[in-house]
C-alpha positions as CSV (number, residue, x, y, z in Angstrom):
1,X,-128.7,-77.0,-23.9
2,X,-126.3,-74.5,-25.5
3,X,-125.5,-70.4,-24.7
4,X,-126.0,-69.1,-28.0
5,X,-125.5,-65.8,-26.4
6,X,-121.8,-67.6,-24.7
7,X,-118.6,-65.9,-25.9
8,X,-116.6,-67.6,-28.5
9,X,-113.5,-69.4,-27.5
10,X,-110.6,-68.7,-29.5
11,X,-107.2,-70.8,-30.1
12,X,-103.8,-70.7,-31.3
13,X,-104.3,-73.4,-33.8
14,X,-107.6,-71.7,-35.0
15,X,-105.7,-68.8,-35.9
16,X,-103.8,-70.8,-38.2
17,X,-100.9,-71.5,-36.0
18,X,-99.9,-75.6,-34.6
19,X,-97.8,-76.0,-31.9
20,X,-98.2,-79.3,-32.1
21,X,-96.7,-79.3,-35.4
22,X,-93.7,-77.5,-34.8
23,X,-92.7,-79.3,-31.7
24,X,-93.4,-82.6,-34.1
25,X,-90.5,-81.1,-36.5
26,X,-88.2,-80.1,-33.7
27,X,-88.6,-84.0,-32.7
28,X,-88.1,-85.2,-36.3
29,X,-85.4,-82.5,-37.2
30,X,-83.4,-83.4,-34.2
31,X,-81.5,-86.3,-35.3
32,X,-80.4,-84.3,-38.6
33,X,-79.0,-81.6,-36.2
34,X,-77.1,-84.2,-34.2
35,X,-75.4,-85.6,-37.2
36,X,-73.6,-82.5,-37.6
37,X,-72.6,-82.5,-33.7
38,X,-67.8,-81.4,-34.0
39,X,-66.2,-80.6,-31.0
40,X,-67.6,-77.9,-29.1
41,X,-71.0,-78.4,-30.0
42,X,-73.0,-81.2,-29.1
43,X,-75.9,-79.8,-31.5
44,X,-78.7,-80.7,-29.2
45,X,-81.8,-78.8,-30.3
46,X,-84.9,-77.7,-28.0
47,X,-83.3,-75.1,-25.6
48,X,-83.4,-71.3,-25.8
49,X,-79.9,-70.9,-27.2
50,X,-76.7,-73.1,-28.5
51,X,-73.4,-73.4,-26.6
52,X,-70.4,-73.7,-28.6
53,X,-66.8,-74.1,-26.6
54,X,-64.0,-72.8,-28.9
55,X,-61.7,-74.2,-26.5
56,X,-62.7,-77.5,-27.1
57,X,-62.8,-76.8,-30.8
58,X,-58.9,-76.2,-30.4
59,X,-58.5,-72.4,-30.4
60,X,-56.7,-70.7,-27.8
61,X,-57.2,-66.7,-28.5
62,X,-59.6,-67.0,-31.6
63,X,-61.4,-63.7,-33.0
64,X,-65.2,-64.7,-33.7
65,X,-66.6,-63.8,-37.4
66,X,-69.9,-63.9,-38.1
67,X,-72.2,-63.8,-41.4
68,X,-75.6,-64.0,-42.1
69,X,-77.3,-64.6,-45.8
70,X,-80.3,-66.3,-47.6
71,X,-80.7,-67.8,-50.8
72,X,-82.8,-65.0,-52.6
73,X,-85.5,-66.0,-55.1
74,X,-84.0,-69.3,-55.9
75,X,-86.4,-70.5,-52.9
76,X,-88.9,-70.2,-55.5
77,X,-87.8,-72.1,-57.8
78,X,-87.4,-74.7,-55.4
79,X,-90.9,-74.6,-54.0
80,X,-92.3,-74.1,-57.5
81,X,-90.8,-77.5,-58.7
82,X,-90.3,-79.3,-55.4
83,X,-87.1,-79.7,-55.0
84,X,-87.0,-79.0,-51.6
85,X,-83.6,-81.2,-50.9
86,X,-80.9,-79.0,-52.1
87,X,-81.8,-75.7,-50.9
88,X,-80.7,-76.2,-47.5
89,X,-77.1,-76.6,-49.5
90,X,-77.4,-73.2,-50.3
91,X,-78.2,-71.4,-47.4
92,X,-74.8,-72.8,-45.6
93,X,-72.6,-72.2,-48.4
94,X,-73.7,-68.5,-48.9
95,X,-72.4,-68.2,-45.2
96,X,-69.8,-70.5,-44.7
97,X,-68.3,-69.3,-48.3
98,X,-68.4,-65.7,-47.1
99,X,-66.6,-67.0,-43.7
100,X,-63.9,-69.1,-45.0
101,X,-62.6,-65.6,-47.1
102,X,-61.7,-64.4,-44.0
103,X,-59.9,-66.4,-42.8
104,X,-62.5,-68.4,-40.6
105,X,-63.3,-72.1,-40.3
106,X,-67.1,-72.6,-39.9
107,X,-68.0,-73.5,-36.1
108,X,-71.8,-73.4,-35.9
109,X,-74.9,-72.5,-37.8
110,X,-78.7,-71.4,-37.0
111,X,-81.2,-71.1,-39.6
112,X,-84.4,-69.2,-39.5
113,X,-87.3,-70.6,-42.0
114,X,-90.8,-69.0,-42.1
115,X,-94.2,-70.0,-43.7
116,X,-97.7,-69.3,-44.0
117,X,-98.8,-72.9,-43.0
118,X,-96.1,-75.5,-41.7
119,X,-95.9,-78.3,-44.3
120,X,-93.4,-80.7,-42.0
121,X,-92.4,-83.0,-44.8
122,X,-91.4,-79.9,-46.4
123,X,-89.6,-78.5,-43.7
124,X,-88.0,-81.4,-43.1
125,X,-86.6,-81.9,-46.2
126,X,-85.5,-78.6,-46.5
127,X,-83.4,-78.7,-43.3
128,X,-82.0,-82.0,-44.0
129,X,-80.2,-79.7,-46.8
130,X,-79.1,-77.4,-44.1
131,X,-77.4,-80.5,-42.1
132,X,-76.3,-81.8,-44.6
133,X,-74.5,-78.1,-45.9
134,X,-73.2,-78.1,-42.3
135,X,-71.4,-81.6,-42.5
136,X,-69.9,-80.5,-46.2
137,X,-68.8,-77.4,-44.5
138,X,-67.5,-79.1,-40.7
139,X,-69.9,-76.6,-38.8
140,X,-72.6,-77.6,-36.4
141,X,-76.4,-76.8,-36.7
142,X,-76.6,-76.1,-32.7
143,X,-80.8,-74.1,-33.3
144,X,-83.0,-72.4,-35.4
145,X,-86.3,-70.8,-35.7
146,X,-89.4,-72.4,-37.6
147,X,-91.6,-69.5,-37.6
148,X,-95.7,-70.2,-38.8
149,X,-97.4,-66.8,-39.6
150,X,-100.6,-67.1,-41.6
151,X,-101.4,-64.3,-43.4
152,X,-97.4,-63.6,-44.5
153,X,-97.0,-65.7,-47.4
154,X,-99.0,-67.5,-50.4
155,X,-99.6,-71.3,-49.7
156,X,-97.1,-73.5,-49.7
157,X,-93.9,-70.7,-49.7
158,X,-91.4,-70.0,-47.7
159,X,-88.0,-68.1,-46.9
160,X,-84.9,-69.0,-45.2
161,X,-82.3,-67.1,-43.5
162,X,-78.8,-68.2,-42.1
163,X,-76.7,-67.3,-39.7
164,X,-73.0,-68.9,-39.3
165,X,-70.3,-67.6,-36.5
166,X,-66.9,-69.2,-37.7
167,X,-63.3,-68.8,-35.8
168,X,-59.7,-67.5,-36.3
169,X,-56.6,-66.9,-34.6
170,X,-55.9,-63.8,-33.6
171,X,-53.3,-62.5,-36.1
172,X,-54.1,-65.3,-38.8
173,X,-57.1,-63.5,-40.6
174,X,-57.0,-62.9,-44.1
175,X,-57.7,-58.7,-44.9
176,X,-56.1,-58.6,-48.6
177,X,-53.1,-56.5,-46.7
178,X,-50.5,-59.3,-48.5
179,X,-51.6,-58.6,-51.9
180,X,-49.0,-57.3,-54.0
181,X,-48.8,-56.1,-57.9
182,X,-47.4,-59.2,-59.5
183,X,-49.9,-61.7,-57.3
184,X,-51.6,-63.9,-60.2
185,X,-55.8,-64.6,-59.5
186,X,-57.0,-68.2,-59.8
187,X,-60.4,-69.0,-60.2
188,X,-62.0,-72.2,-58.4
189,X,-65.1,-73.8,-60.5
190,X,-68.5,-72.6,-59.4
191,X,-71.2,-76.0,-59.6
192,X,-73.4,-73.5,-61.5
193,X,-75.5,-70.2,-61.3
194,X,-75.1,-70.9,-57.0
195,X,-77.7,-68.5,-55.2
196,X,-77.6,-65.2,-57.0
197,X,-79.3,-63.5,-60.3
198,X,-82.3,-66.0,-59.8
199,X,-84.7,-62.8,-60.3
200,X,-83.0,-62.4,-63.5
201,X,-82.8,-66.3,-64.3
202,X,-86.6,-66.0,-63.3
203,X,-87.7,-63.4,-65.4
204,X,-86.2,-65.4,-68.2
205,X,-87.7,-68.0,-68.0
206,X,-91.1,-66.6,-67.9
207,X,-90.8,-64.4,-70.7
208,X,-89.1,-67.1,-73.0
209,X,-91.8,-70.0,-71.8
210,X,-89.0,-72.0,-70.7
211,X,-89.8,-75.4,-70.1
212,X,-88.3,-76.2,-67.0
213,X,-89.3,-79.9,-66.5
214,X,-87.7,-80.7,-70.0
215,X,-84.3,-81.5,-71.1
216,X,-82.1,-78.4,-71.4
217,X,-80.8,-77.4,-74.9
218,X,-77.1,-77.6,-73.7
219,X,-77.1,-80.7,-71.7
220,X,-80.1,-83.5,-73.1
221,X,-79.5,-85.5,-69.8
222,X,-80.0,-83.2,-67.4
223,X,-83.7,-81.3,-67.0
224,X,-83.3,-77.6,-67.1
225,X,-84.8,-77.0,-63.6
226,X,-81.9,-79.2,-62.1
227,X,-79.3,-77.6,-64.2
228,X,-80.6,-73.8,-62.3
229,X,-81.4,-75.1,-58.9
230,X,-77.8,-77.2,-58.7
231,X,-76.5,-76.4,-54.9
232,X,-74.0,-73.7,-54.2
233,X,-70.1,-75.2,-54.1
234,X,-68.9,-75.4,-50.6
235,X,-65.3,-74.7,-50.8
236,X,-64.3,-74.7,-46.9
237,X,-62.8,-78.5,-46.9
238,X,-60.9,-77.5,-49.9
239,X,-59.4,-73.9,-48.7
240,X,-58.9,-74.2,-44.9
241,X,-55.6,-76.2,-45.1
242,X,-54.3,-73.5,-47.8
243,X,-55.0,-70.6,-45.5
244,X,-53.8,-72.6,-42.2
245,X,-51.2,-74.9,-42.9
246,X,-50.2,-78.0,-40.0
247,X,-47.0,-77.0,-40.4
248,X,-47.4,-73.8,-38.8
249,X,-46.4,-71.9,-42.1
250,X,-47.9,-68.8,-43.4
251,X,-50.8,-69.2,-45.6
252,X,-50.4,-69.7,-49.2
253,X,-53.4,-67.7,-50.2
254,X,-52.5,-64.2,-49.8
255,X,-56.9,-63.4,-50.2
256,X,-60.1,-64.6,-51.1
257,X,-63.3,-63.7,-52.6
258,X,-66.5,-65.7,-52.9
259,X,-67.8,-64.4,-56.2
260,X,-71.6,-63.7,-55.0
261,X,-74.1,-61.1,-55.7
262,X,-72.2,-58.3,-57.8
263,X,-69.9,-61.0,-59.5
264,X,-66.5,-60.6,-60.5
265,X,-66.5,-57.4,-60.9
266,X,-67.5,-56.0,-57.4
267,X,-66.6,-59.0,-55.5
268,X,-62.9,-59.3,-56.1
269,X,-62.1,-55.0,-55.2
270,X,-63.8,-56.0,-52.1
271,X,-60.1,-57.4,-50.8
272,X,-58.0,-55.2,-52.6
273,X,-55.9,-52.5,-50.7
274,X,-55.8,-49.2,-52.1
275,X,-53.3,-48.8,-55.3
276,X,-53.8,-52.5,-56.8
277,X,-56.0,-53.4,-59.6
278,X,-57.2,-57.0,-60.7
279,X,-57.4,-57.8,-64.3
280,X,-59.2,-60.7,-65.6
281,X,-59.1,-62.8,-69.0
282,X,-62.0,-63.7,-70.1
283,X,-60.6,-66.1,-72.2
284,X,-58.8,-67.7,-69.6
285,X,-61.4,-70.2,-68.8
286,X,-64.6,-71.6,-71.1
287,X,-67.9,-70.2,-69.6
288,X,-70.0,-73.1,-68.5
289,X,-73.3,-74.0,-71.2
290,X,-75.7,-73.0,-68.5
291,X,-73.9,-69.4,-68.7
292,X,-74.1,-69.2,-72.6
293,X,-77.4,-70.3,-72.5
294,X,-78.8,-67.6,-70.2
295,X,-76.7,-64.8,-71.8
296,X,-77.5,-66.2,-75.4
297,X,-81.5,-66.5,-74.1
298,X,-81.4,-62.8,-72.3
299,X,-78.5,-61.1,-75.0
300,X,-76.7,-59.8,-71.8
301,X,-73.7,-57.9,-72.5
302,X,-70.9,-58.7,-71.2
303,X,-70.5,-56.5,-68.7
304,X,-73.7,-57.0,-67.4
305,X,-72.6,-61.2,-67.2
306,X,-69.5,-60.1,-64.9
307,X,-72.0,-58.5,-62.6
308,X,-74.6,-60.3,-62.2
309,X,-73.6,-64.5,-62.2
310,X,-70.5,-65.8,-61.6
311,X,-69.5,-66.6,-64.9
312,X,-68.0,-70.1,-64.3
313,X,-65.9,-68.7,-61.2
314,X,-67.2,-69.1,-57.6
315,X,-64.5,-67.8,-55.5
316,X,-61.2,-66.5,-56.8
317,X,-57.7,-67.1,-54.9
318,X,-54.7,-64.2,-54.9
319,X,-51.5,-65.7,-54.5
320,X,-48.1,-65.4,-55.6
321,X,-46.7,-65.8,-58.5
322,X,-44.3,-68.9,-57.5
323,X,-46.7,-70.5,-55.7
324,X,-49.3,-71.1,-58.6
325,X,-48.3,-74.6,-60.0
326,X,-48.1,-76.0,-56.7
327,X,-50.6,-74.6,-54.9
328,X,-53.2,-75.3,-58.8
329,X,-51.8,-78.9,-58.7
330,X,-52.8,-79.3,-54.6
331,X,-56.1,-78.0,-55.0
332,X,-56.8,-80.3,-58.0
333,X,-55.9,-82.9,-55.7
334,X,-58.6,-82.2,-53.7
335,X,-61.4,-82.0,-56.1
336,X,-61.0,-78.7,-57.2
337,X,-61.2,-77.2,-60.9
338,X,-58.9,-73.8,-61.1
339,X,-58.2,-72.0,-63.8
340,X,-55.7,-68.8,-63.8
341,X,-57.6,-66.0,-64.6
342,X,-55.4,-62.6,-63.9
343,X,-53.4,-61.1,-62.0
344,X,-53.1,-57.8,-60.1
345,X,-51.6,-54.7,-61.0
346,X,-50.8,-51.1,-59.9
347,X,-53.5,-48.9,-60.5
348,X,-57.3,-47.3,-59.3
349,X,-58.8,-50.2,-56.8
350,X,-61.1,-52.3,-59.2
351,X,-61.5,-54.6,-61.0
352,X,-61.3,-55.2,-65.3
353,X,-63.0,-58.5,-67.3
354,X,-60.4,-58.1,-70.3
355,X,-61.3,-59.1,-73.7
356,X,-65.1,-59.9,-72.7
357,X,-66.9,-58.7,-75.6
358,X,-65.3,-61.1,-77.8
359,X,-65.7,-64.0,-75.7
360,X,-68.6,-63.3,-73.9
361,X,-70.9,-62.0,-76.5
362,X,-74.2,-63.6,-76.9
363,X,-73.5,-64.4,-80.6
364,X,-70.4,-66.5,-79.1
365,X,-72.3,-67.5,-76.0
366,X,-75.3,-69.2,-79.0
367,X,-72.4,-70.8,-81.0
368,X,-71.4,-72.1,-78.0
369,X,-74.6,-74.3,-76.8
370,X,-74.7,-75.3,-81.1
371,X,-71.9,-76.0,-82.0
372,X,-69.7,-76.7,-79.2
């Protein structure tokens, strides 16, 4: 015979939180995270914190740089129209990218993802994207956090945060303080839109009633959605011998900028020294299809292109002037697309996008997807 008049008994898991379901995706995650294991890190998960040796990693007097970054609203994209696999791409390159300017080689990661309800095939997925952006990048995923807050988020979302701590020798840093007026600006190929101007992209395609499961206008064999949620460019494997050289040699890249959330325009003055100017040529390269199409779909002026997306360009390259051929033709080797897009110049720290109303104009930008 039953209280009724007996306090209720509360739990965790009534609440809305499983325990058991997060120490299930700790067990299932943990192989992906030991796939990523370099030396220094073993990338065992399950204790309170991750060791990483730089010794054993091969530095001797390293300075330690850090970055931390998320993938904005492109997350919803991906949770909208499940594709869950790719994301994880992102979230390391927007760190490892923003590491590798400095300088840094990528030693380990932690990533933080948080949801309403845990969905483990979900998470799952979306963390086999992160290792998978760690082995691209040579950087082990040694934790994380997998946080389950009811409450917090509509069903089925999520967010994701990243945190990357990468390593240089003292004295071998990259600060833009070897950039000279003559130094010419390459461009590398960006894979596509990467992780920023997605609330922009976004608001597109809901007020033009995009359909996003259908082919896209510029590219018939490729559905729209994939041709947005295509993964961030890792360019670490291609950059780090350029900037540290076996042979003991001065880099060959005087700086570097990952061309993210302010585009070419804000992202390049960002390793300038006072008194030196970059000027870009909008002609020099042909602006991707996807590009066109959003600025033909939103008229965006010009200017507003070089701010916002990356325009075809995902991280730029100062160098000098006789090292261009080579250093073009040894980063083509490598799987890189480069295009010379400028150069720097005396004048107010800044940066120009020269001749981008007659290339970049959304009558051009229409022609483009039509008739190119």
């Amino acid at each position: 015979m039953s209280d009724d008049n007996s306090p209720k008994s509360y739990s965790y898991s009534q609440a809305g939180v499983s325990i058991e379901a997060g120490n299930a995706l700790v067990k299932a995650i943990g192989p992906l995270a030991k796939s990523t294991a370099r030396p220094g890190a073993n990338a065992e998960l399950g204790g309170f914190g991750g060791f990483f040796d730089p010794r054993a990693a091969g530095y001797k007097d390293p300075l330690l740089v850090a970055a931390n970054d998320g993938v904005g609203t492109k997350v919803k994209l991906a949770i909208d129209h499940d594709r869950h696999d790719h994301i994880g791409i992102d979230l390391v390159a927007m760190c490892v990218n923003d590491l590798i300017v400095q300088g840094a080689e990528p030693l380990f990661f932690l990533d933080y993802f948080a949801t309403g309800k845990l969905e483990n095939g979900i998470a799952e997925r979306v963390v086999a994207g992160i290792a998978e952006g760690c082995k691209m990048s040579g950087c082990a995923l040694i934790g994380g956090e997998t946080a389950e807050m009811p409450g917090m988020y509509a069903a089925g979302d999520y967010d994701l945060a990243g945190f990357c701590v990468g390593a240089v020798e003292r004295g071998e840093q990259l600060t833009g303080d070897k950039v000279a007026a003559g130094d010419v600006l390459l461009g590398l190929a960006s894979s596509g839109v990467h992780s920023n101007g997605y609330s922009l992209v976004r608001r597109l395609a809901a007020d033009k009633g995009w359909k996003l499961d259908r082919p896209a206008l510029f590219d018939v064999d490729t559905l729209l959605i994939d041709a947005l949620i295509a993964p961030t460019r890792i360019y670490v494997k291609s950059l780090l011998p350029f900037i540290r050289p076996a042979d003991g040699k001065p880099a060959r890249i005087h700086a570097l900028a990952h061309i993210t959330g302010g585009g070419l325009l804000e992202n390049i003055p960002r390793v300038l020294p006072e008194g030196l100017h970059a000027r870009i040529d909008a002609g020099a390269w042909e602006q991707p299809r996807l590009m066109a199409f959003l600025q033909a779909q939103g008229h965006i002026e010009p200017a507003e292109m070089a701010r916002t997306f990356n325009c075809g360009v995902g991280m730029v390259l100062a160098v000098a002037a006789d090292e261009v051929a080579a250093l073009k033709a040894d980063l083509e080797a490598v799987g890189e697309t480069v295009f010379v897009i400028g150069a720097i110049e005396p004048g107010d720290k800044g940066c120009t996008v020269q001749g981008g109303p007659d290339v970049w104009s959304s009558r051009e930008a229409w022609e483009a997807i039509h008739l190119g």
